[in-house]
C-alpha positions as CSV (number, residue, x, y, z in Angstrom):
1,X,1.0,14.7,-23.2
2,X,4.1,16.6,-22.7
3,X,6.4,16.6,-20.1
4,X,6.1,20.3,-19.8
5,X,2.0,19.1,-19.2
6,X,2.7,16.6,-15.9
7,X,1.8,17.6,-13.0
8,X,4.8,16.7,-10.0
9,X,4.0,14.8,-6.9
10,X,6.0,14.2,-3.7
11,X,6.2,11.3,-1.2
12,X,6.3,13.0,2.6
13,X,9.0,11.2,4.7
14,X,7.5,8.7,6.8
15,X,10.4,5.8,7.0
16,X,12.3,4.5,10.1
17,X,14.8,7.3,11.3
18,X,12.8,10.3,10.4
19,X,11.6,13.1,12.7
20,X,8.1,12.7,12.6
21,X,7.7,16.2,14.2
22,X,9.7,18.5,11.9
23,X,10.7,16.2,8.7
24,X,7.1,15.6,7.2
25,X,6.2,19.5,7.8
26,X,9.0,20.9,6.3
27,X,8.8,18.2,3.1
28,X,5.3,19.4,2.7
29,X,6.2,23.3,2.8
30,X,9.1,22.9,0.8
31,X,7.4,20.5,-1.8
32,X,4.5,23.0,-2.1
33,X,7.3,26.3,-2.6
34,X,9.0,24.4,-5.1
35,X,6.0,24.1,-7.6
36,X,4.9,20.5,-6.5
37,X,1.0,19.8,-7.4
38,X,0.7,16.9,-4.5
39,X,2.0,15.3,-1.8
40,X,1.8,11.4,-1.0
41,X,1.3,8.9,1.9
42,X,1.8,5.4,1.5
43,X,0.8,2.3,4.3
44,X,2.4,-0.2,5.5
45,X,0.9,-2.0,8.7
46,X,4.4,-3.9,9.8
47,X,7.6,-5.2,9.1
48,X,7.3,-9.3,9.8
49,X,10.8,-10.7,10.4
50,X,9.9,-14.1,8.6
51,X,7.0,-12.6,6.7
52,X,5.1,-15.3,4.1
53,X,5.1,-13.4,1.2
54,X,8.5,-11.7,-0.1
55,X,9.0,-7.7,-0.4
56,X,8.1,-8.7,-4.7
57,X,7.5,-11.0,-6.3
58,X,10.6,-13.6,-6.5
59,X,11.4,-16.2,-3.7
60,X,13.8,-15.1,-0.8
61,X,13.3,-11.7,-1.5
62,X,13.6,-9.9,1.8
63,X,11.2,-7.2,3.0
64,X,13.5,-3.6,2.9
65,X,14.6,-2.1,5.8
66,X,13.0,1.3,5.2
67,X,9.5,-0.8,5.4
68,X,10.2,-1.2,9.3
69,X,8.5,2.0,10.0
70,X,5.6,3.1,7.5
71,X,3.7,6.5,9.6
72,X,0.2,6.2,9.7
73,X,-0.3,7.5,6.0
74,X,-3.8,9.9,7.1
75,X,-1.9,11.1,10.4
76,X,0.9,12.3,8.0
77,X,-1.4,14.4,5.7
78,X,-3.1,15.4,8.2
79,X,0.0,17.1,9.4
80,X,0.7,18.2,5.8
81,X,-2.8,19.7,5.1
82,X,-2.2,22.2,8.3
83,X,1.4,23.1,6.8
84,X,0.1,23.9,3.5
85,X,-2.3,25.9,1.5
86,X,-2.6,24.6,-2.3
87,X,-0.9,21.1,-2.7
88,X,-3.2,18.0,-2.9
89,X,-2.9,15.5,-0.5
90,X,-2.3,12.0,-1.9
91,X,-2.4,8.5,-0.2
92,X,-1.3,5.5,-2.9
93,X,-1.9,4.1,-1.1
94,X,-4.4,2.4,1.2
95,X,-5.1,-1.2,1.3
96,X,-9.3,-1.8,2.0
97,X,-8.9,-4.9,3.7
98,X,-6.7,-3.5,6.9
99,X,-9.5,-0.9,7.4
100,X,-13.3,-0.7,9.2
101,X,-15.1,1.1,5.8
102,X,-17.2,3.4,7.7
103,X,-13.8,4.2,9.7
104,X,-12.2,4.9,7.0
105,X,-14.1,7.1,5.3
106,X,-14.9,9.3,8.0
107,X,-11.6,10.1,8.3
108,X,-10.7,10.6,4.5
109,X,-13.9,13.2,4.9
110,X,-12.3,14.5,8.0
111,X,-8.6,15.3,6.5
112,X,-10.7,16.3,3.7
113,X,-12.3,19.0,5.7
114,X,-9.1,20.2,7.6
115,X,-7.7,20.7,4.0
116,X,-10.5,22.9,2.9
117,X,-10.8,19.8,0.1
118,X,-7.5,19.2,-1.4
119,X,-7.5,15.0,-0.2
120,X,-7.3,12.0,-2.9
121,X,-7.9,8.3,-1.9
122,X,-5.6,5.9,-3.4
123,X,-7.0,2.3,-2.5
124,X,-6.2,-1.2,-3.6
125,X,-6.7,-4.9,-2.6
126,X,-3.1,-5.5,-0.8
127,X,-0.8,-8.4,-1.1
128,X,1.0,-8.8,2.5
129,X,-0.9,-11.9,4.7
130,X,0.9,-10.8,7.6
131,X,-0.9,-7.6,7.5
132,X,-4.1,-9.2,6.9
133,X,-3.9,-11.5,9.5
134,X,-2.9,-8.3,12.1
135,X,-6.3,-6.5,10.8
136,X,-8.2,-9.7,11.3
137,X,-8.7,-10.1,7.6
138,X,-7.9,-12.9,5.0
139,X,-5.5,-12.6,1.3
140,X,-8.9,-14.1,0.3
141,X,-10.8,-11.4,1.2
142,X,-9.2,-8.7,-0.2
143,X,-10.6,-7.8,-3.3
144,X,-14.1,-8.6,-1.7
145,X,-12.9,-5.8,1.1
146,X,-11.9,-3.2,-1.7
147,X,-15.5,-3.0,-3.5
148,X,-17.3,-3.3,-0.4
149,X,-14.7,-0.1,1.3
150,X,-15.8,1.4,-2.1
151,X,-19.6,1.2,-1.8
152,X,-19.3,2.5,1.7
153,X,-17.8,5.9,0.5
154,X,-20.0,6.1,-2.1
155,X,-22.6,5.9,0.5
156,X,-21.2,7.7,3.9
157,X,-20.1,10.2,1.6
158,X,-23.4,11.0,-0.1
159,X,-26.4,13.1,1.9
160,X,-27.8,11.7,5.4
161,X,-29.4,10.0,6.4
162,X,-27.3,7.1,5.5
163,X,-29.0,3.8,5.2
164,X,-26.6,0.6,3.5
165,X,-26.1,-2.7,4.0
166,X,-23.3,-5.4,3.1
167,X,-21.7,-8.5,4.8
168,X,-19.7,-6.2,7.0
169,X,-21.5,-2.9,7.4
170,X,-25.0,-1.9,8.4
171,X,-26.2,1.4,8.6
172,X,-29.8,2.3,9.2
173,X,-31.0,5.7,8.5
174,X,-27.8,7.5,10.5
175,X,-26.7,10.9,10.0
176,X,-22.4,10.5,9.4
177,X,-20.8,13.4,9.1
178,X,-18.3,15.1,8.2
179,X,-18.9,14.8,5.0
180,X,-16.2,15.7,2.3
181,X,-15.7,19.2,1.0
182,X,-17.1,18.0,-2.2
183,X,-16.1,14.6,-3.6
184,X,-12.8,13.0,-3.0
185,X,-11.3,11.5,-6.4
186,X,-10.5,7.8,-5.5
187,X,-8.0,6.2,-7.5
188,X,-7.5,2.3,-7.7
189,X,-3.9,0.9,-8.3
190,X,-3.6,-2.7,-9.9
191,X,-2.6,-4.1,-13.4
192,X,-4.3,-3.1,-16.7
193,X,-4.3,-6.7,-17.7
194,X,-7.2,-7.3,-21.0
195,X,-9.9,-9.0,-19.6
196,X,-8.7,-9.2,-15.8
197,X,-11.0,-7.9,-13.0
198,X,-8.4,-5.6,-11.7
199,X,-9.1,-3.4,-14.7
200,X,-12.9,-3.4,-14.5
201,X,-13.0,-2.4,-11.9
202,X,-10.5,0.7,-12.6
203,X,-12.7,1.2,-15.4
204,X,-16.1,0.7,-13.8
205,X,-15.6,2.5,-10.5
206,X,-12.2,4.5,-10.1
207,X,-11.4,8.4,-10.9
208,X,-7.9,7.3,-12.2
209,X,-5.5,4.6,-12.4
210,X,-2.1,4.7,-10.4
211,X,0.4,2.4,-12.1
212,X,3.6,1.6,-11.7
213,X,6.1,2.4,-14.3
214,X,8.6,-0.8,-14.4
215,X,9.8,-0.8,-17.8
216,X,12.6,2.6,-18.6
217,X,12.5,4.2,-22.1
218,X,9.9,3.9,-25.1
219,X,8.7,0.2,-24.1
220,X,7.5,1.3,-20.8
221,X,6.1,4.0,-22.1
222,X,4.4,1.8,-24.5
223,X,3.3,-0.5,-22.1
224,X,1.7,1.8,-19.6
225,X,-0.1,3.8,-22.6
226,X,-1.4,0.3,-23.9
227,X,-2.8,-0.2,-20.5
228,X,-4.0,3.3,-19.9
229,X,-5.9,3.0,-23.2
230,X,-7.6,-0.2,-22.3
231,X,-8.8,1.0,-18.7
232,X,-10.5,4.1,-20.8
233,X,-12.0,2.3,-23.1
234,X,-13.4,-0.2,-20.8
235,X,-14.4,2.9,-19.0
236,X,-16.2,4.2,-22.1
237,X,-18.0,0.3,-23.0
238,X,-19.6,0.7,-18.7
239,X,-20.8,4.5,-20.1
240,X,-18.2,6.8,-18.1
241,X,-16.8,9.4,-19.7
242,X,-13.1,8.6,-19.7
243,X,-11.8,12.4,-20.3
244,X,-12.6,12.6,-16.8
245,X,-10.4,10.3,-15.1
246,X,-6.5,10.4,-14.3
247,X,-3.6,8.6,-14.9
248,X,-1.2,8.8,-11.4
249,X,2.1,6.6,-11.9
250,X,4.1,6.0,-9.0
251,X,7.8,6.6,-9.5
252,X,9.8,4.4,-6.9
253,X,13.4,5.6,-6.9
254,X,16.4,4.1,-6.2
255,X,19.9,6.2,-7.0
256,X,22.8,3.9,-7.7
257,X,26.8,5.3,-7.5
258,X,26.7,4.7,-11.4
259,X,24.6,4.7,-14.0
260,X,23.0,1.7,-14.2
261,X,22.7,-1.1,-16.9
262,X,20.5,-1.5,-19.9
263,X,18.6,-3.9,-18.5
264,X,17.5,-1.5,-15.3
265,X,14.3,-1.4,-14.3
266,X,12.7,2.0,-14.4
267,X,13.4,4.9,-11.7
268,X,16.5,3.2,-10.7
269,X,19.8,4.6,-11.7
270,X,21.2,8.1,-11.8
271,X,19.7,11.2,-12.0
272,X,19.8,11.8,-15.4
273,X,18.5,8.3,-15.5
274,X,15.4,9.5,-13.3
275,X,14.6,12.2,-15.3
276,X,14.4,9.8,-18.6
277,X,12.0,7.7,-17.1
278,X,9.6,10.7,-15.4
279,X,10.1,11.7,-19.5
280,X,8.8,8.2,-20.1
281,X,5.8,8.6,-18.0
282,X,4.9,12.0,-19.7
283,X,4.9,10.1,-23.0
284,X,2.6,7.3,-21.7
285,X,-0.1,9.7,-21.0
286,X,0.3,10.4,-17.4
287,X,-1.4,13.2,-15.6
288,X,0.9,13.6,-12.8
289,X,4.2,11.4,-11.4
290,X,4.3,10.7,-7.5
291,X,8.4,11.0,-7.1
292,X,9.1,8.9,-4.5
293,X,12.6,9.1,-2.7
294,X,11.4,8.0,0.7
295,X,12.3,4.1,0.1
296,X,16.0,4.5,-0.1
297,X,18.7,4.4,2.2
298,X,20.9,6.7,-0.5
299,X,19.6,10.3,1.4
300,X,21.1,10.2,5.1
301,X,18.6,12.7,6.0
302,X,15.1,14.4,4.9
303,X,16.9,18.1,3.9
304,X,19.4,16.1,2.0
305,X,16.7,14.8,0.0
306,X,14.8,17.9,-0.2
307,X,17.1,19.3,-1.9
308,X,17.2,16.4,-4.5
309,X,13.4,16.8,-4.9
310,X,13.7,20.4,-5.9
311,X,16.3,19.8,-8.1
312,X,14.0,17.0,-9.8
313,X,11.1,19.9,-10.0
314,X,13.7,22.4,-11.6
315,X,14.8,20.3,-14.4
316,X,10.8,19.1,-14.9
317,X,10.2,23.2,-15.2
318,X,12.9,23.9,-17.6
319,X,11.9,21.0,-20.4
């Protein structure tokens, strides 16, 4: 796939020090003008002061600043699908174990419905046990949580009345409603690891897979087509037909004041540095790029980087 070929997402502003009432509106109007094909959510429940597990994954690694404040991710798009007419609505996204399922997927079908059908659900296991322990959940738990939260949409989602049963969740013979507009895509994050369960279940369940490009240039390129290709093959061995599902990498940037080294990792550096590595992601394969410039303290406000966004859109449009 071509870089001319990849779709453009953005992340709405929902960090500590934005206005809430006017920022994530006019991000998701001017995201939508400028030729975006989605906008994105993101959760985080809290920022723990001495949480247990660092931000990644190296000791002493302290949680960000900008991860003080995470909006609620559904309130957001919420907001975003009343501003807009045509962009997507993304969350990547939400973690199954700090949700009730039934909860949760009556309000995917509900933001779903406002939208007129434009909503995609981004879920995955989670990492933080701070935030499990705040949703009464355990780390152990959490991939248990995720296929569970799945067979609950495929359930509550499908025609009443709704009868289903798990550990967690019983539900005899209930009309739920709303129902979606038609079917929400849900995407799983996770590693692409041969053999590991994390990629089953991509494989097996999921609508697409949304990576994380780490690695700039050719290798990482490389890497995440190597992975791509064994999710859709997996795919293919369980019987689904793996034309159909989507590749969504996430794109965490970072600007530095120079370019940065060799040995970066990908989507941090300068501009021209970005746009090699959303050029990397088009060469891996990838559907569409979420570009994410919300977890930064570089922008000292959301027109500021607004403006940087668009400019990321032009320069996509002109290759």
């Amino acid at each position: 796939m071509s870089s001319a070929t990849m779709n453009l997402g953005l992340r709405l502003p929902q960090r500590l020090g934005v206005d809430l009432r006017h920022d994530v509106v006019d991000a998701a109007r001017t995201a939508e003008a400028a030729g975006y094909a989605s906008v994105w959510t993101y959760e985080r429940l809290l920022f723990p002061e001495k949480p247990v597990e660092p931000y990644v994954e190296q000791p002493n690694v302290p949680w960000p600043e900008h991860s003080r404040q995470a909006a609620d991710p559904l309130a957001v798009l919420t907001a975003a699908a009343v501003a807009t007419e045509k962009v997507r609505l993304g969350v990547a996204l939400l973690v199954a174990a700090l949700h009730t399922p039934v909860q949760l997927a009556k309000a995917l079908a509900t933001v779903d419905q406002i939208s007129g059908g434009r909503v995609i659900a981004g879920m995955g296991t989670g990492w933080s046990t701070d935030e499990f322990r705040a949703a009464g959940a355990a780390r152990a738990d959490r991939a248990r949580f995720l296929d569970e939260t799945l067979d609950v949409f495929g359930a509550v989602w499908g025609p009443d009345p709704v009868t289903f049963c798990s550990p967690r969740v019983v539900i005899d013979n209930a009309a739920v409603l709303p129902k979606p507009v038609s079917t929400i895509p849900v995407l799983l994050g996770g590693g692409a690891r041969a053999g590991s369960k994390a990629l089953r279940r991509i494989a097996e369940r999921a609508d697409g897979w949304l990576p994380v490009l780490s690695t700039p240039g050719k290798a990482g390129a490389a890497e995440l087509r190597a992975g791509w290709e064994r999710i859709r093959e997996a795919a293919a061995e369980y019987g689904r037909d793996p034309s159909r599902m989507t590749m969504v990498v996430v794109g965490n940037v970072t600007f530095t004041d120079r370019p940065a080294g060799a040995d970066r990792p990908a989507f941090v550096g300068s501009l021209d540095q970005i746009m090699d590595d959303i050029a990397a992601a088009a060469e891996a394969g990838a559907d569409e790029l979420i570009v994410d410039l919300n977890l930064q303290d570089w922008f000292t406000s959301t027109p500021q980087m607004l403006e940087t966004a668009v400019e990321i859109r032009e320069r996509v449009a002109a290759w």
